[in-house]
Structures are given as C-alpha cells and as structure tokens.
N, C-alpha and C positions, 0 to 999 in steps of 0.2 A: 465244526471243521474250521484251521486255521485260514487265516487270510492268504490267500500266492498272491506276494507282491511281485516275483519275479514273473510268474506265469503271465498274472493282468496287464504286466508295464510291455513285455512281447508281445500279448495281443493288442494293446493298443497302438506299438511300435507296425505290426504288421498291416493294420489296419488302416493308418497313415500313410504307409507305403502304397495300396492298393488306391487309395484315395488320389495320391497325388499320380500313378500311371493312370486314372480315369480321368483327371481334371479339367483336362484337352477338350472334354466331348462336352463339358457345363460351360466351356468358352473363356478357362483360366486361363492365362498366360505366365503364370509364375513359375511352371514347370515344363517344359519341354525336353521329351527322350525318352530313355529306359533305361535299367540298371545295367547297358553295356555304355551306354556314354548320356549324357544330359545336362540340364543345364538348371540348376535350383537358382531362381533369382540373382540370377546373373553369376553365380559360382559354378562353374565347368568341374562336372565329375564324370572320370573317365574310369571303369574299372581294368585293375592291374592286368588281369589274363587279356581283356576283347585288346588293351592297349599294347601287348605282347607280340601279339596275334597281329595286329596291325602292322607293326614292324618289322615281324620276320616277314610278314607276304608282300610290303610294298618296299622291305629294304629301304625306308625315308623314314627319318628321327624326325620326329616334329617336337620342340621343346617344349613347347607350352604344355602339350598332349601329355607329357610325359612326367610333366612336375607334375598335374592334376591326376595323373596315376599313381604314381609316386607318393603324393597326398595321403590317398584312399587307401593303399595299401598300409601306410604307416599305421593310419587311425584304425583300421582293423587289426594289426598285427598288437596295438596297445590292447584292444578294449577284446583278443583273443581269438583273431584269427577267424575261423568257423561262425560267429557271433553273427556275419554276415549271413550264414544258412538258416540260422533258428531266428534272428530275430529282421531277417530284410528280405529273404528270396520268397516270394508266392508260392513256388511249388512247393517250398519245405511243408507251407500251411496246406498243399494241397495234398501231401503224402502225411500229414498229422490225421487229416480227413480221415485217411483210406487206412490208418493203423490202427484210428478209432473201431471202422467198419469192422475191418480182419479181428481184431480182438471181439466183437459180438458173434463175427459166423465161425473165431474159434478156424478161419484156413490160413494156410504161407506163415507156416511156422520157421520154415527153412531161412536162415543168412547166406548173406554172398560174402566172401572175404574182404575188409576194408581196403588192404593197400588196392584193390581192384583200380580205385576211381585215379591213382596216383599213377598208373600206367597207362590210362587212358588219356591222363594230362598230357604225357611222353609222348602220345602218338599222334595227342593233334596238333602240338606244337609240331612234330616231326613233317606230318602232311602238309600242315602250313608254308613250311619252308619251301616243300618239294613242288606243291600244286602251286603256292601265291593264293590262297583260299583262307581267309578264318575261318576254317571250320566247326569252332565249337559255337559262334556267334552266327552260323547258318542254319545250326540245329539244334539248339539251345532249347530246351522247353521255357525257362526262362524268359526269354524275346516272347517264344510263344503265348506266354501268359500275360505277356505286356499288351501285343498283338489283341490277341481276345480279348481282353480288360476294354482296350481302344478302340478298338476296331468289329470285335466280334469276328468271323468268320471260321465256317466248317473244322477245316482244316488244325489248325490249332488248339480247337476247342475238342476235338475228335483224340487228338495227339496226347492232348493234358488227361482225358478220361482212361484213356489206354495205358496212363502211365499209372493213373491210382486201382485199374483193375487189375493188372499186372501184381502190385504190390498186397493187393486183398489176395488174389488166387494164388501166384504164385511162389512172390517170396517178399519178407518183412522190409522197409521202405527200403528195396534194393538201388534205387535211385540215387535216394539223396547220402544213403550209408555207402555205398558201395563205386557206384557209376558217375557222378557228375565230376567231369571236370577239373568245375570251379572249385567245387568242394574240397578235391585234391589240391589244388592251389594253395586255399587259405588254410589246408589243414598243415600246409611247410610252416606258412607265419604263427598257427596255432600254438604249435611245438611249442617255439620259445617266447611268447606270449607272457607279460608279466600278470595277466590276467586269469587268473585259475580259479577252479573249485579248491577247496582244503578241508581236509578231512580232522578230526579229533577222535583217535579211537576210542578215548575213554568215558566218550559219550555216546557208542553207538551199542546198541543191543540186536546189532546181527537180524533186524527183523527184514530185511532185502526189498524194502521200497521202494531203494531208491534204483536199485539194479532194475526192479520191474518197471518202474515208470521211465530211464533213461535210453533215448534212442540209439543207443553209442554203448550196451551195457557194459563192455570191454571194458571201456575204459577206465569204469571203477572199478576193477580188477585186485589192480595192485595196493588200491587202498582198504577195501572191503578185505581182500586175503592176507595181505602181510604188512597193512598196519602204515602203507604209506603214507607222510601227511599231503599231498597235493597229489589233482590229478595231471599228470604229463602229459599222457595222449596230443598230439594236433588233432586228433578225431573228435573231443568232445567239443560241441557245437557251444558253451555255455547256454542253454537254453533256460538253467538252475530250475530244471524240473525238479530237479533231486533233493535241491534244499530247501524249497517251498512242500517238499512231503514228509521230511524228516521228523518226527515225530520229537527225536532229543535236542534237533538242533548241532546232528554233528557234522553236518556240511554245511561251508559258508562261501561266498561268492567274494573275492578279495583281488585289490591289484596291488604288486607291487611288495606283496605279505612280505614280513621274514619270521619265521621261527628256529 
C-alpha cells in the first residue's frame, strides 16, 4: 500500500489543532480561544462567519477584529476554501469517525442535498440581524467540541455523540456535507479558490476509488464523467483523499495550475 502523504500531513494537521484547544488545561499559555476567535502567540485570529456575525448583532466595526478576519479568510480562500473542514474543524474528524462506523454496520446510506448548508448560512446571518444574537457561534458544535476538549461537560459531549449517531443511523455525514454553516461559508471562497484537485483523463482507468473514498463524491462528477481537468465544486473539502488512492496517479493536489 502506497504511502498518503496527504491523509498523514491532515491527520497530523488535525491533531495539532486538538492539541492546541487542550493546551489551557497542561497550563500553556501560548494559545488562548477557539476556532471562533483566539489568540496564537500573540497573532489574533478571528474567524470570517463568528466575525460577520459579530457585526451584524452589535452593528460596531471593530478594525482590528476585522483585518484579523479578513486575514483568515484570504488564507483559506488561497489554500481552498473548505480546507478549513477537512483539515482544522474537530467535528469533520469526528463525522470521519462515524462514516468509518456507518460503513462497517453497512446504515445512512441516504444524502441530504449540499446547497442545504448555504441556506442555512442565509438564515443565520438573517436571525442575527433580526434578534442581535450570533447564532451559529451559540450553537456551533464546533465551540462544543472546543468546550469538551476544555472543559469537559455533559452537554456538549452529549451533543457531539448525537451528531456522529445521527450520521451512522441516519444519513451519510449529513452535518459536515450538508448542514454546517461554516462549511457553507467557505464553500463561496471554495469556488474560486486557486487551490484545486486536477484530474488527467488519460491516466484514469475508471476504477471509482476515488468517488468511493471522497466525502463530497459530487464533486468528482464532472471530471470522472466528462473528462473535466479540475474539480470546481466550493464543496470539495481538499482533504486529497482521492489522490493519496489513486492508484495511476490521475489526480493531483495543485495551486495556481494552468493547463
């Protein structure tokens, strides 16, 4: 079996992340917050939606707040948008768990439709305005799993379970495909993303690996059936499951490509 250097370098990527929402409780001080705002050795990172969100409920620009979003959003929109789901949100790792699981007991064959989670963005931002509430930042499983990680407590730990049994019984990681948000967020910066998968037809022998092992399988759609060379979607996560399986080597993980 070939080496996944993409798989290995996101789980170590993930793993880092989890390290540094725990770090508080070993009595680090080099990290304080969570992935809605914090503070990495003295570098302020705010993310783009909680920083959104902030503005339309207290109607007050804070500058500072807002270059440090601003920031974060660019560097995800460079390195693909989604990149943030697969390779920095905890729950992605914790709905990977639960697709694992579903694939052994073979249930929640069913999908939910993707544009789903890009109307759910619509409606918190919409609430937000209405109530003065960040709503997605009050019920965020995300926070939750920072929460837990930190803190521990029932509730959050109760919420995060519910969300990977849902996905085993019910339906394929309806969550992080479908429902979040954020995910709707960075899958606008996604789109046009100089950071893509690229395809090589004349390398691919149609054996559908990488359809099976991708969380997103749409997305290879257009390049598995009609020969596209790049995946467009804002939907795929780059997680490059698909080119760490490929057996000819006809997907490759590039920024900036041109053919």
């Amino acid at each position: 079996m070939s080496f996944k250097r993409w798989t290995a370098a996101r789980r170590s990527v993930q793993a880092a992340v989890i390290l540094l929402l725990g770090s508080p409780l070993v009595g680090q001080s080099f990290f304080n917050g969570n992935l809605a705002a914090a503070d990495l050795m003295g570098l302020p990172l705010v993310d783009p939606l909680a920083a959104t969100q902030a503005v339309l409920a207290s109607r007050i620009v804070v500058p500072a707040f807002l270059v440090s979003a601003s920031a974060v959003a660019l560097f995800y929109f460079l390195v693909g948008g989604r990149t943030f789901c697969a390779w920095i949100c905890p729950v992605y790792l914790l709905t990977e768990a639960g697709d694992a699981l579903r694939r052994r007991t073979g249930l929640a064959g069913r999908t939910a439709p993707l544009a789903t989670k890009k109307w759910l963005l619509l409606i918190v931002l919409c609430v937000t305005v209405v109530t003065g509430l960040p709503l997605f930042e009050i019920l965020s499983p995300i926070g939750m799993f920072a929460r837990a990680v930190a803190y521990g407590g029932y509730l959050a730990i109760s919420c995060l379970i519910g969300i990977v049994l849902v996905e085993v019984v019910l339906s394929r990681r309806i969550w992080c495909r479908s429902l979040c948000p954020l995910g709707g967020f960075y899958s606008l910066l996604g789109r046009y993303s100089p950071t893509r998968v690229w395809f090589t037809p004349s390398r691919c022998t149609a054996c559908g690996a990488c359809a099976r092992i991708c969380p997103v399988e749409e997305v290879l759609e257009p390049s598995l059936g009609r020969g596209e060379l790049r995946v467009v979607s804002g939907d795929c996560t780059r997680c490059g499951a698909c080119v760490d399986i490929c057996p000819h080597r006809a997907l490759t993980m590039k920024s900036f490509a041109r053919h």
